[in-house]
N, C-alpha and C positions, 0 to 999 in steps of 0.2 A: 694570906697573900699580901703582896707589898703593891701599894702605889705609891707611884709619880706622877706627879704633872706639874711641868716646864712650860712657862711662859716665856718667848723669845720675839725682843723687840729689834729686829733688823731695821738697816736705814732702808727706805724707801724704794730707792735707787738702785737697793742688789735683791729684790725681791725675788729674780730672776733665778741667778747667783745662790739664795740660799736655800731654794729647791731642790736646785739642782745637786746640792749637797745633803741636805737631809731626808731627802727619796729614797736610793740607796742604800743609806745607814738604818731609814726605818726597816725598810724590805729585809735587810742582813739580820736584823736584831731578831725580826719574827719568823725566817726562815733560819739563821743560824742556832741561836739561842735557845736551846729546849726550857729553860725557867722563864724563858720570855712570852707570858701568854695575849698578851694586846700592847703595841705601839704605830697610834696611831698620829698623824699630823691634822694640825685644823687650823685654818686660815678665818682669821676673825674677819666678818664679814665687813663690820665700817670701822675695819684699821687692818689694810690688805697685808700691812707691814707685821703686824704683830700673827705670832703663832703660838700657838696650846700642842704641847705634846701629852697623848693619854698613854701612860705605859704603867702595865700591869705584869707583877710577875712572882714565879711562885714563892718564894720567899727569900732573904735576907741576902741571901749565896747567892742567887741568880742575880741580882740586884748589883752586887759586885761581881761577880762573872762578867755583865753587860760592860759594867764603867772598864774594865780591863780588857775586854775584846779588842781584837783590832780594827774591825770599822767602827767601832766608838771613837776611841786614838787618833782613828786616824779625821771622824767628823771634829775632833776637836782642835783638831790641830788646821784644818782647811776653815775653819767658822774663825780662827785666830785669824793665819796668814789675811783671810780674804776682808778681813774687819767687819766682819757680816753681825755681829751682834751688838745692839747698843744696849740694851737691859737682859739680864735675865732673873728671873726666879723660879723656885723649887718649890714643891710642897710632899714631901715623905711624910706617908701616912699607912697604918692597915687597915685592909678591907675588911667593914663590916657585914660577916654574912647573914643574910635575910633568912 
């Protein structure tokens, strides 16, 4: 299995703004996506602004499936227009099973 987890530093001001876009996209990911097995959002408690994405999924294909869907596309393109993102980083890695 593949993970991800995306750290997303929105300005302050559209925190609102960039729920209302990433709600949606995660819900589509884990009801659309059958290689999609967890994507979740989390709100860092003392930086309301920054956000952790935990997304798991079944391997390599699914992974790219996701980045090519269309509510991905189309979060990526509203996280543009809206300037909702001021940092982001990645971490791709495989799960190690216990």
């Amino acid at each position: 299995m593949i993970s991800l987890i995306v750290t997303i530093e929105t300005p302050p001001d559209k925190i609102a703004e960039f729920l209302r876009v990433i709600t949606p996209a995660a819900h589509a990911a884990r009801t659309l996506e059958p290689g999609c097995l967890r994507f979740e959002v989390t709100q860092v408690q003392d930086r309301p602004h920054v956000f952790v994405l935990v997304e798991l999924y079944a391997d390599q294909a699914a992974v790219e499936a996701h980045r090519a869907a269309p509510h991905s596309l189309l979060l990526k393109q509203q996280l543009e227009e809206g300037k909702l993102v001021v940092s982001k980083s990645s971490v791709l890695g495989t799960l190690i099973p216990d």
